[in-house]
C-alpha positions in Angstrom: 171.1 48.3 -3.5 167.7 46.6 -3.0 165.3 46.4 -5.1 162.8 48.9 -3.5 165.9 51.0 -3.0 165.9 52.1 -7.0 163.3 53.6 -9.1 160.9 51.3 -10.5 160.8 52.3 -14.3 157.8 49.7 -15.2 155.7 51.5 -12.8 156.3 54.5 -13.8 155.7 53.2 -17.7 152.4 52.1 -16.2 151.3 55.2 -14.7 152.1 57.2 -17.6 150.2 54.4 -20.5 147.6 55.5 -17.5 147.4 58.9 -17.1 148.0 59.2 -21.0 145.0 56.6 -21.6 142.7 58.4 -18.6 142.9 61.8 -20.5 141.7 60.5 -23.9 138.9 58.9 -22.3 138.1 62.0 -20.3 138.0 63.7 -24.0 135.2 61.5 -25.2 132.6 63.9 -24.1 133.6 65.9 -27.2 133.0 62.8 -29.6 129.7 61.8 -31.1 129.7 58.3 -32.2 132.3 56.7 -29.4 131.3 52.7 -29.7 129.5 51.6 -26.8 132.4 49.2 -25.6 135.0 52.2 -25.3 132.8 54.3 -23.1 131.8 54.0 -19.0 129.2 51.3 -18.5 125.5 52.1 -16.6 125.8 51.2 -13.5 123.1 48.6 -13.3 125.2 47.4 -16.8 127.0 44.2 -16.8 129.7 45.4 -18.7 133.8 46.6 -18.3 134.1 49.2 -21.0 137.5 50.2 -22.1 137.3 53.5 -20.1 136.2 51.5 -16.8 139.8 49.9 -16.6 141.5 53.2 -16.5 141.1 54.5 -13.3 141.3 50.6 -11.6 144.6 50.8 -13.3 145.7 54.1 -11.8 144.5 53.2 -8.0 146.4 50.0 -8.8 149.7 51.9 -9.8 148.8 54.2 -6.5 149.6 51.5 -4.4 152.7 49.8 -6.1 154.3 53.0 -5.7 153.7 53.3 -2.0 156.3 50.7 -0.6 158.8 52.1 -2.9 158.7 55.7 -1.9 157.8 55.0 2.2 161.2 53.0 1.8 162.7 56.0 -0.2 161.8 58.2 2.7 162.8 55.6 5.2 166.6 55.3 3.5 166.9 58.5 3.4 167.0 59.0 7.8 163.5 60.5 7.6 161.7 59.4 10.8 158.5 57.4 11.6 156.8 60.9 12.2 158.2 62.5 9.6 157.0 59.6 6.9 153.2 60.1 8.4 153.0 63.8 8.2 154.0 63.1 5.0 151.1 60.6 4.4 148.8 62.9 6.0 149.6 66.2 4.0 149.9 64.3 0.4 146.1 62.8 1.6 144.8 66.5 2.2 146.1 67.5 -0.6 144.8 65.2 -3.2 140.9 65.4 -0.9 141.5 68.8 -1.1 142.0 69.4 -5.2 139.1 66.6 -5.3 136.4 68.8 -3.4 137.2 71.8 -6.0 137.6 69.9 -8.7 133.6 68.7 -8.1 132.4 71.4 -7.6 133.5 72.9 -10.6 131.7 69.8 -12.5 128.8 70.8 -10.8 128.5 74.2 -12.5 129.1 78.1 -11.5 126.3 80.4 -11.4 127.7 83.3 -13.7 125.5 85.7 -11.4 128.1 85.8 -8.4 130.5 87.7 -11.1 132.7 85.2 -13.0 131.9 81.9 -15.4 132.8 78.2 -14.9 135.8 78.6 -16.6 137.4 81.4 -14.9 136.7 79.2 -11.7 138.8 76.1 -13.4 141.2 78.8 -14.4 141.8 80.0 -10.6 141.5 76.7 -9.0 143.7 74.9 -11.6 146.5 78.2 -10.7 145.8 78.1 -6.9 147.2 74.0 -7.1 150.5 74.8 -9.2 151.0 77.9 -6.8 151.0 75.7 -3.4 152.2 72.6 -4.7 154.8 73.3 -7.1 158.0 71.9 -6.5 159.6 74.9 -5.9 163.6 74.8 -6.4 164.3 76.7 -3.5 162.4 78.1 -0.4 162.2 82.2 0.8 159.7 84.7 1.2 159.0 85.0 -2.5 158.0 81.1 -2.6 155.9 81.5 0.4 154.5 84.9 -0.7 153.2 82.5 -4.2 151.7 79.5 -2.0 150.3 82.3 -0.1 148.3 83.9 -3.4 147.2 80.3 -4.0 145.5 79.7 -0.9 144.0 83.0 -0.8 142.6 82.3 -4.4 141.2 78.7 -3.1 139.7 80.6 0.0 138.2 83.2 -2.4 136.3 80.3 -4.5 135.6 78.5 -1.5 133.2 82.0 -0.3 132.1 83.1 -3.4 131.4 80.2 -5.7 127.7 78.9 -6.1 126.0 76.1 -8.4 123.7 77.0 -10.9 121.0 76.3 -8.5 122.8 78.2 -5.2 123.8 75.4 -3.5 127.2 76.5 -1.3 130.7 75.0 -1.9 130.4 71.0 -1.2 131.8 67.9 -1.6 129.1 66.4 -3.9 131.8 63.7 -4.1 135.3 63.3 -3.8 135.9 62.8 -7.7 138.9 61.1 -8.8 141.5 62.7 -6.5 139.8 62.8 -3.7 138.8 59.0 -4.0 142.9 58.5 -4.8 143.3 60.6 -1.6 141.4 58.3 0.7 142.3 55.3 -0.4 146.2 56.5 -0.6 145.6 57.4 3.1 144.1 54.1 4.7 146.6 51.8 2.4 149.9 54.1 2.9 149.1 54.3 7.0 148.7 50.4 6.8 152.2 50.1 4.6 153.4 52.9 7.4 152.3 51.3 10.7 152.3 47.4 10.1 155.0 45.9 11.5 154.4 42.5 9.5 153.4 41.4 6.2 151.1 39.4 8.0 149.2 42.9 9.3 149.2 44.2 5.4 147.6 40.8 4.3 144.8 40.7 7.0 143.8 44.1 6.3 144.2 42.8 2.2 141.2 40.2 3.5 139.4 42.8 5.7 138.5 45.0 2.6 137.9 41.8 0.2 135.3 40.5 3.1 133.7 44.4 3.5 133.6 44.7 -0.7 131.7 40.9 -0.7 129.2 41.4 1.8 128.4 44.8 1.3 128.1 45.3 -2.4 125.0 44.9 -4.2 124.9 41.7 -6.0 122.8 40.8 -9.2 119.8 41.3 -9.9 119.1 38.1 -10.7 121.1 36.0 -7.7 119.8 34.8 -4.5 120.4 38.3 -3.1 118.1 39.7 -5.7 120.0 42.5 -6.0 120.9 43.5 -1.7 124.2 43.1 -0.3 124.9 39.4 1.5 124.9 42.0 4.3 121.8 43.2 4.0 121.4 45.4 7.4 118.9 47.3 8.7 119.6 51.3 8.4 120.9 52.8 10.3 123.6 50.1 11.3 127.0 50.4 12.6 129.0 49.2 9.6 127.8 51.5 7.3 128.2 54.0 9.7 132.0 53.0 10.5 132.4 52.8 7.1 131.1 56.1 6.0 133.1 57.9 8.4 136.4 56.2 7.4 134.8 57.1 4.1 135.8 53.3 2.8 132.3 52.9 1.4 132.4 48.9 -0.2 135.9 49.4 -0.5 136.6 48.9 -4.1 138.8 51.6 -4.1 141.1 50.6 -1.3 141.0 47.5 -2.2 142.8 48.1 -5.4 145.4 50.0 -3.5 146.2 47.5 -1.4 146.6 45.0 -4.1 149.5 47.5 -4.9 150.8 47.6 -2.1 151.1 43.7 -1.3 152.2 42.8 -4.7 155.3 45.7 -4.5 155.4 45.0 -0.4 156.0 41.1 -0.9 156.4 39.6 -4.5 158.4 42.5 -6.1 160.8 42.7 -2.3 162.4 39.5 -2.7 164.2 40.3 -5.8 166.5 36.9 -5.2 163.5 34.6 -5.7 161.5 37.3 -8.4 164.2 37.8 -11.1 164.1 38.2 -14.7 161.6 35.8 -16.3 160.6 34.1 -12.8 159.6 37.7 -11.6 157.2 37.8 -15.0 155.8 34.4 -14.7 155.1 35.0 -10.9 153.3 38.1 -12.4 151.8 36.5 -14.7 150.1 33.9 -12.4 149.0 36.3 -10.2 147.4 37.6 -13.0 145.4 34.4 -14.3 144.8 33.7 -10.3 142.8 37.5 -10.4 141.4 36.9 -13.6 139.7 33.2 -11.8 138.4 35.4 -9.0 136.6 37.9 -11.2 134.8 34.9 -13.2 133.5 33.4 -10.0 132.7 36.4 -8.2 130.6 37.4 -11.8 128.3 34.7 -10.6 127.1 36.5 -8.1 127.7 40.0 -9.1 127.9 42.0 -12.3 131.0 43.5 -13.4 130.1 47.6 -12.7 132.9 50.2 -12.2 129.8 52.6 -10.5 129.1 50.1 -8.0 132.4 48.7 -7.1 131.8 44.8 -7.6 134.4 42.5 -6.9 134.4 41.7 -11.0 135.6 44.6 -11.8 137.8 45.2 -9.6 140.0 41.4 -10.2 139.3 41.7 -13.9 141.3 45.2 -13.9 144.0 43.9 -11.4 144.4 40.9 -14.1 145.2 43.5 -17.1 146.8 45.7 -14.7 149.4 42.8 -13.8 149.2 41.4 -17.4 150.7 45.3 -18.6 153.3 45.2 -15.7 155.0 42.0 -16.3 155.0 43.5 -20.3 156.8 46.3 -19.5 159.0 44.9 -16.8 160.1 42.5 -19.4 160.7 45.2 -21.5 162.5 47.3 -19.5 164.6 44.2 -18.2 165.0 43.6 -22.2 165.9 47.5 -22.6 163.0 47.4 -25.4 161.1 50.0 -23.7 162.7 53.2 -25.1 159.8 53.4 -27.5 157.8 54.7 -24.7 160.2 57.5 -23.4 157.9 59.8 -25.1 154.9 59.2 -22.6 157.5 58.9 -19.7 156.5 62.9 -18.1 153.1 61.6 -17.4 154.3 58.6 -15.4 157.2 60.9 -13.3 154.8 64.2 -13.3 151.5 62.5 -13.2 149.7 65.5 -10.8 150.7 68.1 -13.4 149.6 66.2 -16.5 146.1 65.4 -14.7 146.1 69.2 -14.1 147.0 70.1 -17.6 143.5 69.7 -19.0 142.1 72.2 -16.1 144.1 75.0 -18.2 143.7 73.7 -21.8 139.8 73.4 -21.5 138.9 77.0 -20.1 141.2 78.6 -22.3 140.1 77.0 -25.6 136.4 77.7 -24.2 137.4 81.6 -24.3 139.3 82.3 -27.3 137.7 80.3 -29.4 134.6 78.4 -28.0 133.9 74.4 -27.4 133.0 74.2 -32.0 136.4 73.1 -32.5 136.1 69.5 -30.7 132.9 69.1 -29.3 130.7 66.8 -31.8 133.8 65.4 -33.6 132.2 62.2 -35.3 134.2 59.2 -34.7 137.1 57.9 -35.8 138.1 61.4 -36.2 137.1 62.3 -33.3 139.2 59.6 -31.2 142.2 60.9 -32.9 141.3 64.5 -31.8 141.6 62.7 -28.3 144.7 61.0 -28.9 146.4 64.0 -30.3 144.8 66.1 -27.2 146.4 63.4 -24.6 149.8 63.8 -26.4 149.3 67.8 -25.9 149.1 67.6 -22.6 152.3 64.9 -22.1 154.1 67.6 -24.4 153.4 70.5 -22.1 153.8 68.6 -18.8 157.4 68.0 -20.3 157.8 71.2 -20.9 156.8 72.5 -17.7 158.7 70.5 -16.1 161.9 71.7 -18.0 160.6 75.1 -16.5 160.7 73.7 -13.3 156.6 73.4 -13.0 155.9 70.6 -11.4 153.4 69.7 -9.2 154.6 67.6 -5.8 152.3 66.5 -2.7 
């Protein structure tokens, strides 16, 4: 059995230190005190706060996963059509939860007959209902999925922001972002016939994140991208449409998808503590790349820049080869705990969408919001381990969300 063949427990590890890490972080609205360098920098801040790796990290662990389970699919007699389709309906549906999920950020005018949180309630249901991974099919199982588009098409009409503006993609939040990305990189894994193909389109988004980010203030660019065109212009347009924007985002995936495409493949030349150490200097190689590319932009998680995006692939790698090597080493059982969030990382994302809304009607936000740190951290932690612990529990229910 090949490498790509088995299950890749350090990715998984990854995603779940993730996911588990990306839901305390999302908590810190409930904490007063949380030290500047923990938080999301400005984006006209030259900083990479600890909550700026996290979702880097994830789109990173989006794309190591995508050789692996296009192979899966592959092994398994699926056919070329088969594996797109597949692509294409897992990209809707992450777009798709993105587009309601913003919209509830935005707010729900309580005039139109329910709150905020009976919205996050309905929407949060509507996603277990279709995408659960149901243990068998029937009319019962298409009667729920049913119900849950119904209730999506029911927020979809009625829901309004506080200052009646219509259902709309404000932006694609997290998801959606995941979504688009997922879908340019997978097709790319999908179609490419070569190596070479995946590696071009590698430097394609590395040139389109260079010349069309905003560089420093104080470089030579003053502040324009090296691209500086006139507007309207054809790229931007292009890339609007393909909704690839600088390409941070996909550029991140695709680093995911050539380092598990190509370095992880070749399992007779990457074993043991040569696979590491070739980790490793991929690693130190990103981390060089982020420090020269800081000379000409600043490192901003808002904006995109090319420092922020090597500087997170260089931890991101850095935690991989760890907990390869401790997987390799069998030292990882420590983290069995936080396992469910790596396997069933849609549900545990989801989690939140119930806990919050409930907790806001029995009892009101007094409980958590204002915690002073370093109280109010823990209160995070703890919350994060809540959700892991109920996304384990669902799953032993058979809850689990699958696109």
């Amino acid at each position: 059995m090949s490498y790509l063949e088995k299950r890749n427990a350090a990715i998984d590890l990854l995603r779940a230190l993730t996911m588990a890490v990306m839901i305390v972080v999302n908590d810190f609205w409930s904490v007063s005190g949380i030290p500047h360098w923990m938080g999301h920098a400005a984006a006209s801040e030259d900083m990479l706060g600890f909550s700026d790796i996290v979702f880097p990290t994830f789109l990173f662990c989006v794309g190591l996963s995508i050789p692996y389970a296009i192979t899966a699919m592959r092994r398994k007699g699926r056919s070329e059509g088969d594996v797109i389709r597949h692509i294409l309906s897992r990209s809707f549906a992450l777009i798709l939860m993105g587009a309601f999920i913003c919209n509830y950020e935005q707010g729900i005018d309580p005039a139109i007959g329910y709150n905020r949180n009976i919205y996050c309630l309905l929407m949060a249901t509507a996603f277990f209902l279709i995408y659960n991974r149901y243990q068998q099919s029937g009319w019962l199982v298409r009667c729920l999925k049913g119900l849950g588009w119904a209730i999506l098409l029911f927020l979809l009409i009625t829901s309004r922001s506080p200052e009646g503006r219509t259902f709309y993609p404000y932006w694609w939040g997290i998801l959606g972002l995941i979504g688009w990305a997922y879908l340019f990189c997978a097709l790319v894994y999908a179609l490419s016939k070569t190596v070479k193909v995946q590696v071009l389109v590698w430097f394609l988004l590395f040139a389109i994140c260079l010349f069309c980010t905003r560089t420093s203030p104080d470089s030579q660019f003053a502040g324009k991208p090296i691209l500086a065109l006139s507007t309207p212009n054809i790229v931007d347009l292009t890339l609007s449409i393909l909704q690839i924007g600088n390409a941070s985002s996909h550029l991140l995936v695709m680093s995911g998808v050539l380092f598990s495409g190509i370095f992880l493949k070749r399992t007779e030349l990457y074993t043991n503590s040569r696979q590491a150490t070739s980790t490793l200097v991929l690693a130190i190689a990103c981390l060089i790349v982020a420090i020269v590319s800081h000379r000409l932009f600043i490192t901003s998680k808002i904006i995109g820049t090319l420092p922020w995006i090597f500087y997170t692939l260089a931890i991101g790698l850095f935690l991989y080869a760890l907990l390869d090597v401790l997987v390799a080493k069998g030292k990882a059982g420590w983290l069995n705990a936080i396992r469910p969030a790596g396997t069933a990382t849609l549900t545990c994302y989801l989690v939140p969408y119930f806990l919050y809304p409930l907790i806001s009607l029995s009892i009101g936000w007094a409980w958590s919001y204002g915690i002073p740190e370093p109280f109010g951290i823990v209160k995070c932690i703890l919350f994060s381990a809540l959700c892991i612990a109920i996304t384990w529990l669902l799953g032993k229910l058979s809850i689990c969300l699958k696109v």
